[in-house]
C-alpha positions as CSV (number, residue, x, y, z in Angstrom):
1,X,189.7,185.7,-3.7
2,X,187.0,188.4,-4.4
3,X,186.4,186.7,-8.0
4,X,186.2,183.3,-6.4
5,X,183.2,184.6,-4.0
6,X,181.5,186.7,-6.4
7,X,181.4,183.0,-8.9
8,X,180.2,181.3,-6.1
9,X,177.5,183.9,-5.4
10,X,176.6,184.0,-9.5
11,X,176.2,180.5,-9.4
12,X,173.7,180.4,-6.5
13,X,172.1,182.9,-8.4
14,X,171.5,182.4,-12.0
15,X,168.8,179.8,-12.3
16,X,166.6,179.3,-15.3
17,X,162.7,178.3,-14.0
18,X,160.7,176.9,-16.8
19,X,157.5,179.0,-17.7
20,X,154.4,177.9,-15.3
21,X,152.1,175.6,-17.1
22,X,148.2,176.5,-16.8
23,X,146.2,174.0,-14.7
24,X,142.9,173.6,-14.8
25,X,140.7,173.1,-11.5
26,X,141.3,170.1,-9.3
27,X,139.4,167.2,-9.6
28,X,137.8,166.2,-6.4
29,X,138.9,163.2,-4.7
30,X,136.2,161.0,-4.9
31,X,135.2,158.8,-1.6
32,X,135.1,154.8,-2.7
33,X,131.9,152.9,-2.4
34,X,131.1,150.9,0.7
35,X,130.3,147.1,-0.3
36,X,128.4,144.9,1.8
37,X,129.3,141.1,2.2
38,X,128.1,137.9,4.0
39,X,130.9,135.2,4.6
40,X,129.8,132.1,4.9
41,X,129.7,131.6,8.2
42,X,127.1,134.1,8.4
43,X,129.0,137.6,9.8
44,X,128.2,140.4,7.8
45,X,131.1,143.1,6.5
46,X,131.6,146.1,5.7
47,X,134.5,147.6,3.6
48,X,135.6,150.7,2.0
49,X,139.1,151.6,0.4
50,X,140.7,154.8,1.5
51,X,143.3,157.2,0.3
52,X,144.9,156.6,3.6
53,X,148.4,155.1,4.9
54,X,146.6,154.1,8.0
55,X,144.1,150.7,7.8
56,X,140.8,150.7,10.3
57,X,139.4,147.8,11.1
58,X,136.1,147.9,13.9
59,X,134.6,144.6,15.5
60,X,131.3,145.1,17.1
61,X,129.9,142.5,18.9
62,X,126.5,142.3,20.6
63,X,127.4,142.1,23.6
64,X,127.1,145.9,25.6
65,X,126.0,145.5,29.6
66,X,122.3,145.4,28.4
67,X,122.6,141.4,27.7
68,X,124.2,140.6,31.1
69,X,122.3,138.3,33.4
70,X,122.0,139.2,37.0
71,X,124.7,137.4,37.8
72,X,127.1,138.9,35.1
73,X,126.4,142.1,35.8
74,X,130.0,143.7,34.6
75,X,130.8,141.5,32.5
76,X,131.0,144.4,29.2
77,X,132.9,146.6,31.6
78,X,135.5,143.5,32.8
79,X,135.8,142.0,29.2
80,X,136.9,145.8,28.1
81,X,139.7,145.7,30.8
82,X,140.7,142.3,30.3
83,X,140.8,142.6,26.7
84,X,144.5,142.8,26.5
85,X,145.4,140.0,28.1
86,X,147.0,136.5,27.4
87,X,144.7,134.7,24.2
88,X,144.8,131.2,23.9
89,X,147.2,131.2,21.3
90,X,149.2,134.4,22.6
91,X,150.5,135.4,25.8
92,X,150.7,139.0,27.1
93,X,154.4,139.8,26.3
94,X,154.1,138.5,22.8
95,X,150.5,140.7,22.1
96,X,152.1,144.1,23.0
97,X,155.6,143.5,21.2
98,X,154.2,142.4,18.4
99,X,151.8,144.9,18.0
100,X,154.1,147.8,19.1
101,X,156.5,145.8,16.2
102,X,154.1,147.0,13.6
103,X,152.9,150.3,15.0
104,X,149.5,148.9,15.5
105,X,147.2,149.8,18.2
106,X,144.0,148.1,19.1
107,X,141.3,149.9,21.4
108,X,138.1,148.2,23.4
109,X,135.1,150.5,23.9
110,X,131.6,149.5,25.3
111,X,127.8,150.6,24.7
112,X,124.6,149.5,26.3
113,X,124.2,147.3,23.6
114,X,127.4,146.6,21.7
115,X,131.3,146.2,22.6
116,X,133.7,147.5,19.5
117,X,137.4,146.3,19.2
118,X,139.1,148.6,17.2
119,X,142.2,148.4,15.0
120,X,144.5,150.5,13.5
121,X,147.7,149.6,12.0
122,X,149.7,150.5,8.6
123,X,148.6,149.0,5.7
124,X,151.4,146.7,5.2
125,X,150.9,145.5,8.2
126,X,147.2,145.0,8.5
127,X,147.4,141.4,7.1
128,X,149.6,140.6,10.1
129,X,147.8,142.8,12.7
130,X,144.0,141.3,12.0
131,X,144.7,137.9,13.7
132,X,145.1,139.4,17.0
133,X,142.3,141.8,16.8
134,X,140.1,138.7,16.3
135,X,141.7,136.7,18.6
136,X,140.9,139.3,21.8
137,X,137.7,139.0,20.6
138,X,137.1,135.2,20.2
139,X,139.9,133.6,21.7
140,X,140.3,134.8,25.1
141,X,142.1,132.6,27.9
142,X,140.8,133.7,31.3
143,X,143.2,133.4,33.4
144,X,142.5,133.7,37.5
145,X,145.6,135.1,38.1
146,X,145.5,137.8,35.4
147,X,142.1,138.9,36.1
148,X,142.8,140.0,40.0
149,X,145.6,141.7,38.4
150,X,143.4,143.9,36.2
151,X,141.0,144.5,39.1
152,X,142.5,148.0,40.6
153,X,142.4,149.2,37.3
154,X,138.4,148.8,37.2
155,X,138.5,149.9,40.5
156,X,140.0,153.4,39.4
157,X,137.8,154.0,36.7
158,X,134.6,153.0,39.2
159,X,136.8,155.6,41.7
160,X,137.1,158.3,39.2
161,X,133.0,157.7,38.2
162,X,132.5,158.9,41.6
163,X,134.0,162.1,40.8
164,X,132.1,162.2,37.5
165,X,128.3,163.0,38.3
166,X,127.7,164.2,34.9
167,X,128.2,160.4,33.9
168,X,126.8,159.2,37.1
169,X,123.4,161.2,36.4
170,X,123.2,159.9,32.8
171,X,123.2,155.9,34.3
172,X,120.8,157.1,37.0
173,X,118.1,158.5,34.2
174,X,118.5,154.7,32.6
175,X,118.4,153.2,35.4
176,X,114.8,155.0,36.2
177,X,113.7,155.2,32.7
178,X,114.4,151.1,31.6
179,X,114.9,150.4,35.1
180,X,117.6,147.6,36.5
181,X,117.3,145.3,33.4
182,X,118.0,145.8,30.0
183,X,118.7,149.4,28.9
184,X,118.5,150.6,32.4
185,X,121.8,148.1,33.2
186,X,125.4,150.6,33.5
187,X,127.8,150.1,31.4
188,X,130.2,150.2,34.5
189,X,130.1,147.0,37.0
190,X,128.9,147.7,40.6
191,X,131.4,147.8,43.2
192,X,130.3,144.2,45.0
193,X,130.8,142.7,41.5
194,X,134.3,143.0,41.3
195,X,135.3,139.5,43.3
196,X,132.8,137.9,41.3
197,X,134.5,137.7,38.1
198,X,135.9,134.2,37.3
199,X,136.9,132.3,34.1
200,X,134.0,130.4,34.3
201,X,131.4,133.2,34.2
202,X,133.2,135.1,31.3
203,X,133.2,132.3,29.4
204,X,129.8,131.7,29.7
205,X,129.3,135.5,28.8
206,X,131.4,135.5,25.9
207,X,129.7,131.9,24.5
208,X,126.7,133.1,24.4
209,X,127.0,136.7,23.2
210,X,129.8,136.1,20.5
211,X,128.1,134.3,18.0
212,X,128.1,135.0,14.1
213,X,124.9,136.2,14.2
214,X,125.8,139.3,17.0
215,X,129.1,140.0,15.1
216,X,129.8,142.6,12.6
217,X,132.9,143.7,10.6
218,X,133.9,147.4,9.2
219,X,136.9,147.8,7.5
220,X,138.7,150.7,5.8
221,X,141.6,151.1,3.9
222,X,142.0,147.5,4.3
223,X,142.2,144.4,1.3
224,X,138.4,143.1,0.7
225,X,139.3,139.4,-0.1
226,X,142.0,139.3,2.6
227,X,138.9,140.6,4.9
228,X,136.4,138.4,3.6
229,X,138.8,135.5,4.3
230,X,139.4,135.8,7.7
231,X,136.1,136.4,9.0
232,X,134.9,133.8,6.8
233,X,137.8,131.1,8.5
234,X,136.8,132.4,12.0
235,X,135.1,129.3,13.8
236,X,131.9,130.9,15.3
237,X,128.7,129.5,16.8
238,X,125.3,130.7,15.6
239,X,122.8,131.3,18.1
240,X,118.7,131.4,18.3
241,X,119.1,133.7,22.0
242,X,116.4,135.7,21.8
243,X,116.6,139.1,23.9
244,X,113.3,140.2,25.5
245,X,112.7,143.8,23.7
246,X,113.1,146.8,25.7
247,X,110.2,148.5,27.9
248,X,110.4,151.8,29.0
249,X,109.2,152.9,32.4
250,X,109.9,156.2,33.8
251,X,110.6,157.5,37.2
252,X,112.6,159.9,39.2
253,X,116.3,159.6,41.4
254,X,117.6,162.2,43.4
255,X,121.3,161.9,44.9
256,X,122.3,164.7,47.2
257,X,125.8,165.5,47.1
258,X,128.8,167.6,47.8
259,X,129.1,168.7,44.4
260,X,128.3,172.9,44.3
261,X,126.2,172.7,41.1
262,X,123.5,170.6,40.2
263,X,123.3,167.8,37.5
264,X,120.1,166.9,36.2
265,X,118.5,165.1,33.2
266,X,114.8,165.2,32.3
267,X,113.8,162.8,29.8
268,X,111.0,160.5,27.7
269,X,110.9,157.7,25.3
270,X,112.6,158.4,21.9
271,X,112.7,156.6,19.0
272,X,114.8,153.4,18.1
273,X,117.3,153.5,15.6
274,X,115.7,152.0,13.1
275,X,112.3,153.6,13.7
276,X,110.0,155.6,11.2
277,X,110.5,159.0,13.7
278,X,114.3,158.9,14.1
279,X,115.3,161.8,12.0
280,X,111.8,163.9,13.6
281,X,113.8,163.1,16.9
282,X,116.8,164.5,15.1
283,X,115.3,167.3,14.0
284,X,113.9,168.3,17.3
285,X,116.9,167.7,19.4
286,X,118.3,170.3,17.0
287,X,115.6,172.5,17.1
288,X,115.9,172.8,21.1
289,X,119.6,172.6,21.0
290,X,122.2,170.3,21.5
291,X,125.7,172.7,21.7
292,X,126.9,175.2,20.2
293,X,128.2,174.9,16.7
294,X,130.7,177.6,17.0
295,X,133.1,177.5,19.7
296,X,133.1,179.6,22.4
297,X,130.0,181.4,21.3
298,X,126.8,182.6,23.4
299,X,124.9,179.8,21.8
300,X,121.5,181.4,22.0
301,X,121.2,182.2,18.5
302,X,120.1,178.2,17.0
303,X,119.5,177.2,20.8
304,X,116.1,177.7,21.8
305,X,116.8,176.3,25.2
306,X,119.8,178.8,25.8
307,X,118.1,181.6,24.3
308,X,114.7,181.3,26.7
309,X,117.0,180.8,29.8
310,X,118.8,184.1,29.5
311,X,116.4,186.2,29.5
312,X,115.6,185.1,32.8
313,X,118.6,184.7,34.9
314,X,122.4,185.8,34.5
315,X,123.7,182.8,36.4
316,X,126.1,180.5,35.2
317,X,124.0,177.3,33.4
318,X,124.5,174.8,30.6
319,X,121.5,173.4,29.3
320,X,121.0,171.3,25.9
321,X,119.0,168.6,24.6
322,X,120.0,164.7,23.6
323,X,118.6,162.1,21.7
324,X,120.1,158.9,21.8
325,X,118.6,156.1,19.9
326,X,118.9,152.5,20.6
327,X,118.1,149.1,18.2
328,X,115.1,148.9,19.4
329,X,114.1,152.1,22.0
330,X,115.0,155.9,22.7
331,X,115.6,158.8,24.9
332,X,115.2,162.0,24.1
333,X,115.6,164.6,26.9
334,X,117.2,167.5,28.4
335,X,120.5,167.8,30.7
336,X,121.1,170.6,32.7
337,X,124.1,172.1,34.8
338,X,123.0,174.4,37.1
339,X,123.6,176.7,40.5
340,X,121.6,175.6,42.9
341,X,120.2,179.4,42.9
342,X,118.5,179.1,39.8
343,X,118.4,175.3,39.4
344,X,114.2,175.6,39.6
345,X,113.9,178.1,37.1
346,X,116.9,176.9,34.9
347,X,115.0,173.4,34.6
348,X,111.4,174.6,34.4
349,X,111.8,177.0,31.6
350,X,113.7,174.5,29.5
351,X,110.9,172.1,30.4
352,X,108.1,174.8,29.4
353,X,110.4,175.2,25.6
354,X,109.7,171.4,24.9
355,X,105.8,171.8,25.9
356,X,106.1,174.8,23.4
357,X,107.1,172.8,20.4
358,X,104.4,170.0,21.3
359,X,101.6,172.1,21.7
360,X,102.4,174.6,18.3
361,X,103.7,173.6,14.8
362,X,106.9,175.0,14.2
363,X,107.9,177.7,11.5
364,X,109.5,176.6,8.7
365,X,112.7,178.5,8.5
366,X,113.3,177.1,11.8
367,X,112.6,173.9,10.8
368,X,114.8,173.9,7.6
369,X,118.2,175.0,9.4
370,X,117.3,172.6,11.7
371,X,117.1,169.8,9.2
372,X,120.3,171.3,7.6
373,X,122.0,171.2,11.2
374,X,121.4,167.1,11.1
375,X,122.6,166.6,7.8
376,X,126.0,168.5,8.6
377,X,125.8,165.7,12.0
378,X,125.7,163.1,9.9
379,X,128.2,164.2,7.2
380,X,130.8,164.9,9.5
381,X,130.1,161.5,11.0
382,X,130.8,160.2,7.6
383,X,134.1,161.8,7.2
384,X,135.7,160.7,10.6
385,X,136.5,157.7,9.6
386,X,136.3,156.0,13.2
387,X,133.1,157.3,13.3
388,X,131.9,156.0,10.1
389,X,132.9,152.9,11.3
390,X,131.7,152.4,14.2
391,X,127.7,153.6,12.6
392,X,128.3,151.2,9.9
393,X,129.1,147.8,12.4
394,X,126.5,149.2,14.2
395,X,123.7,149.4,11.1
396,X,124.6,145.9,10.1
397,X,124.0,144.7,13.1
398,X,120.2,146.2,13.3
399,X,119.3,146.2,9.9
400,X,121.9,143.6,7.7
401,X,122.8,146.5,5.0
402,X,123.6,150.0,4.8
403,X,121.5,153.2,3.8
404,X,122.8,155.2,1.4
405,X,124.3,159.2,1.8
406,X,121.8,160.2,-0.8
407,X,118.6,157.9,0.6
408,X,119.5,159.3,4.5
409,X,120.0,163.0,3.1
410,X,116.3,162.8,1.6
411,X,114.6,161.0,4.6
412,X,116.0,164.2,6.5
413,X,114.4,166.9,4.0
414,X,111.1,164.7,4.2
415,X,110.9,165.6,8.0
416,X,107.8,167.5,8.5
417,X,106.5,170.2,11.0
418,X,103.8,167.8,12.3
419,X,106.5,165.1,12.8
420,X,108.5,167.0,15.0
421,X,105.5,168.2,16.9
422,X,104.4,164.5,17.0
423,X,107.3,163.6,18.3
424,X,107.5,166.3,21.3
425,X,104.2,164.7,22.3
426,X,105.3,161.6,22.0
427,X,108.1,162.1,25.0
428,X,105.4,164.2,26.9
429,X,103.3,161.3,26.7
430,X,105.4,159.0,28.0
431,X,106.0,159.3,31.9
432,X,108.9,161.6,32.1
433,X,112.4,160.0,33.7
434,X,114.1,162.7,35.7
435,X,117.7,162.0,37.7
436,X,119.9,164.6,39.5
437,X,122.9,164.8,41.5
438,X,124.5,167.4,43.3
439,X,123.2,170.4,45.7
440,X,119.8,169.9,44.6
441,X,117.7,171.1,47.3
442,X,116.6,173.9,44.4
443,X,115.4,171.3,41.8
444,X,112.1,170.4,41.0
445,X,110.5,166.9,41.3
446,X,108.8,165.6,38.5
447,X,105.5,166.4,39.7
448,X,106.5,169.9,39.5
449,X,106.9,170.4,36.0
């Protein structure tokens, strides 16, 4: 018995391992180029292969809340709710079996200017997947029944925006800075709007926005001819609407509330996304701060806002600068979160820091890991690859073709002092959009600052 147990033990045991063979370093993986295509129904694509299991697909359309008419006002924020809902071709039941069948799952999101369906699905299965992503998008049968169904579940998300001022104060500086047309137009519906949605007026919504020359494609990990072949089957109308071009205004709102803290945003024209002074806008939202880059620190090291603002008060505050650029317009500004306490001083000082930069050239150390800071935003973009997507659909859609890595990386490093201090002046020019919400009985108007 003891021999028979010390064998089996000797045979675990007594393994011969071939000697290690040397390897030399690893070659990179390589990210695949991004071509560019026109069907010939005139939708522009974008695809890329990947190394992935997973296929990405992203529709944009042109068709965000800032195309609605007064009397469609909603219509983004009800198409996104709807979107899952019975197509012409295929009812409700069939959509979500099928699409849980192949472990696919498409998501609607909406922009002032754009709405994005978004699939992802296996690869094997993308072939079988990409029919319904494009039938949600052009093929929608609106249905009275179905949309008073989906209606409490716009009427929760309009619920929970109540509880949400620091989205609430973001539509409110839009709404003063673009005012109620346009830009300034929510991305959420109002409240009265919701029994006003009817087959009729979607459809009149979706005809005129969802044409071939509003429509973009971005694909990843997905077949290029197999692409190139559906969009180029879809049947879509081209259109000669012409959108009036965005005018900024400026202004202030003030919304007392029960909220203890204080919300505000303080902002001017920025640059479009396609303008000569984007990456100066870049630059100097960096250079003011827009988050910390490590988490959980202080922040007051890179952030000039944070850094001026504690020396001067040890309340609670959070304070950083955006810059969000539209196809055509900007803005660039400052939000704040703040006890009422210090709200005045809190705002004022981060106010006086964007005066600083306009009135005095910057150094250039500062300015360098400032520039660096953008090109790490934008290649980390790049790497997420539903954010790559997205910036690509979007891109087509402005300009018809892509920029480069290497051609965006060098119009960064071209970024001079005087063009960041040009572009400071340029939102100090402009006639500053202020909004707050909250207890803000401490808070400045905008003749104040």
């Amino acid at each position: 018995m003891a021999q028979r147990v010390i064998s089996r033990v000797l045979q675990k045991r007594f393994y011969g391992a071939a000697p290690a063979v040397a390897k030399g370093p690893a070659k990179p993986v390589l990210a695949a180029e991004v071509l560019v295509d026109k069907t010939s129904n005139g939708v522009s694509v974008a695809t890329q292969d990947s190394h992935s299991s997973l296929a990405r697909v992203v529709l944009a359309v042109k068709a965000g809340s800032r195309y609605e008419e007064p009397h469609q006002r909603g219509a983004a924020h009800c198409l996104r709710v709807i979107s899952d809902l019975t197509q012409k071709e295929v009812r409700t039941f069939r959509l979500t079996r099928e699409l849980s069948q192949m472990a696919a799952n498409i998501s609607v999101t909406t922009s002032r200017e754009h709405i994005f369906y978004t699939l992802e699905v296996p690869k094997d299965n993308v072939g079988s997947a990409l029919p319904f992503l494009t039938g949600m998008a052009f093929s929608p049968s609106f249905r009275p029944w179905e949309i008073s169904d989906t209606m409490p579940k716009m009427e929760y998300e309009l619920l929970c925006l109540t509880e949400q001022p620091e989205k609430r104060v973001v539509e409110n500086a839009h709404d003063v800075a673009f005012r109620s047309c346009g830009l300034g137009r929510s991305i959420y519906s109002p409240v009265f709007q919701m029994s006003e949605f009817s087959p009729d007026m979607l459809m009149e919504y979706v005809g005129k926005n969802f044409t071939a020359d509003r429509v973009s494609f971005s694909g990843m990990g997905v077949d290029r001819g197999a692409l190139l072949d559906l969009v180029g089957g879809l049947k879509l109308q081209s259109s000669s609407l012409k959108n009036p071009p965005a005018q900024y205004f400026g202004g202030e709102s003030r919304e007392s509330s029960e909220q203890l803290s204080a919300f505000t945003v303080l902002a001017g024209e920025g640059a479009s996304s396609t303008g000569e002074d984007m990456w100066a806008f870049a630059a100097l939202e960096q250079l003011l701060g827009s988050g910390p880059q490590i988490k959980w620190s202080s922040n007051t090291t890179s952030n000039r806002l944070n850094a001026a603002i504690s020396q001067k008060t040890q309340e609670p505050f959070s304070v950083q600068s955006f810059n969000v650029n539209y196809s055509d317009s900007g803005l660039f500004g400052i939000t704040a979160v703040t006890v009422p306490e210090s709200s005045e001083l809190v705002i004022k000082t981060a106010a006086d820091q964007l005066k600083e930069l306009a009135s005095k050239s910057v150094d250039a150390a500062s300015l360098q890991a400032a520039k660096n800071r953008v090109k790490a935003t934008v290649a980390f973009q790049n790497e997420c690859p539903s954010d790559a997507m997205v910036s690509r659909a979007v891109e087509l859609l402005n300009t018809g073709k892509l920029a480069d890595t290497t051609s965006t990386m060098a119009a960064i490093d071209s970024v001079t002092a005087s063009a960041v201090q040009n572009a400071a002046k340029k939102v100090l020019s402009s006639r500053i959009s202020m909004a707050s919400i909250g207890e803000i009985h401490n808070v400045p108007y905008v003749d104040q600052l």
